[in-house]
N, C-alpha and C positions, 0 to 999 in steps of 0.2 A: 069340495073337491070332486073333482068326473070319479063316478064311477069306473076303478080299475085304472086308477090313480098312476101306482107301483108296476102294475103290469103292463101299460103304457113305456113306463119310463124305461123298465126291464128291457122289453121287448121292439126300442124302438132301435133300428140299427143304423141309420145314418142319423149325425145331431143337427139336420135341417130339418127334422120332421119333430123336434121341439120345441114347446109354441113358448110366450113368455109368463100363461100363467102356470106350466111345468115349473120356472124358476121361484115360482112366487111360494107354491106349494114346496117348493125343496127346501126356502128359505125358512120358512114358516115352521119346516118338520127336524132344520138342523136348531135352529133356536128352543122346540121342546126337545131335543138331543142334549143339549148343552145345560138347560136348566135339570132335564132328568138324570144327567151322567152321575152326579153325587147320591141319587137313592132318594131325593127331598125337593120334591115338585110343590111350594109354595104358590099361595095367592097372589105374593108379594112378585116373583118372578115371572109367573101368569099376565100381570099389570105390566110386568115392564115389555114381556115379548109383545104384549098388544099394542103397547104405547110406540113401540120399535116398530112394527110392521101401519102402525095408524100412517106412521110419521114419512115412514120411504115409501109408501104405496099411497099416501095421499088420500085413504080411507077414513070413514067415519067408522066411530067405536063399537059400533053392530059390525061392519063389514069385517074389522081388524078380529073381535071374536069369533068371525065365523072362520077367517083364516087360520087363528091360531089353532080352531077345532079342527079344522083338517092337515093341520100339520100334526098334532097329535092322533089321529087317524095313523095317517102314513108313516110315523113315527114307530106309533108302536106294530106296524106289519111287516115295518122293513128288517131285512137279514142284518145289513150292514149301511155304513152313508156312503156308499158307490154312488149309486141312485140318483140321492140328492145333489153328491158334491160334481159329477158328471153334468145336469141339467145345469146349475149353478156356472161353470166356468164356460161352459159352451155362448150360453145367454145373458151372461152378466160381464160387464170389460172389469180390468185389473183394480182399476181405482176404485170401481164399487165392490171389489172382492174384498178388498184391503177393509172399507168401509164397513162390509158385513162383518169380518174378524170382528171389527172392534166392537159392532153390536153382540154379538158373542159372548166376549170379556163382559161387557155390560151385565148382560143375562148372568153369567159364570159368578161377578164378581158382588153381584146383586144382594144376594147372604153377606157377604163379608167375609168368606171363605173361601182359600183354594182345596178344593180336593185331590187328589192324584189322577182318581178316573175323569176329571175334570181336562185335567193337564193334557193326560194322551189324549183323549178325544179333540183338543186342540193340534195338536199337534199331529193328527192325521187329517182334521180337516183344512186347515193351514198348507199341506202339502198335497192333499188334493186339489188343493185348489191353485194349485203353481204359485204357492206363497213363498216366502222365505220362513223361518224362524225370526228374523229380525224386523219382518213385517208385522206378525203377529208378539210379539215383544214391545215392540214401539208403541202398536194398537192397545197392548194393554198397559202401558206407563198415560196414554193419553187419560183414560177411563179410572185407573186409579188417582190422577190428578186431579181428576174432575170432584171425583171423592163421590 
């Protein structure tokens, strides 16, 4: 990730001067959000955000590690997921938002556990992101089906 990452994204005031690997980095830094919300940042969850970002970003398993690395970067500097979920809706259309949700659930549901800090932090990125609850609801019956 560029140097000043966060203070880029912080500091950028119109969102045409967001480029689309600002998204890719948001993306990257809400999926270690979502694995760390429970307290219990696994190998197992680790493999699956790499396997999620190899998969939509069309990267090889070096590049997907180096992304997941700088989403943990950004992750743990950021205040709040303003940041991300801002770059995110700006640069990403609806259908791939939906999409992310459900990569999310995936990452969330990866343990085999819902946690609560789990839940809200859904539920705030879900609605930052001009989601429904029923978007994010659907997304994770899809993901639990899948098993």
């Amino acid at each position: 990730m560029p140097v000043g990452f966060l203070k880029k994204l912080l500091a950028t005031t119109s969102t045409s001067e967001l480029q689309p690997e600002d998204a890719r980095a948001s993306i990257a830094a809400l999926l270690v959000m979502a694995a760390r919300a429970d307290d219990h940042y696994t190998q197992h969850e680790i493999d699956v955000i790499e396997h999620a970002l190899a998969e939509r970003f069309k990267l090889d398993p070096a590049a997907a590690a180096q992304l997941r690395e700088e989403g943990e970067t950004a992750e743990a500097e950021a205040i709040d997921l303003y940041q991300f979920t801002r770059a995110i809706k700006v640069a990403v259309p609806l259908e791939d938002r939906v999409a992310l949700v459900e990569t999310l659930w995936r990452v969330i549901l990866s343990d085999a556990e819902r946690d609560p800090h789990e839940e809200a932090l859904m539920r705030q990125i879900v609605d930052r992101l001009g989601l429904s609850p029923m978007d994010s609801a659907l997304a994770r019956q899809r993901v639990a089906a899948r098993g």
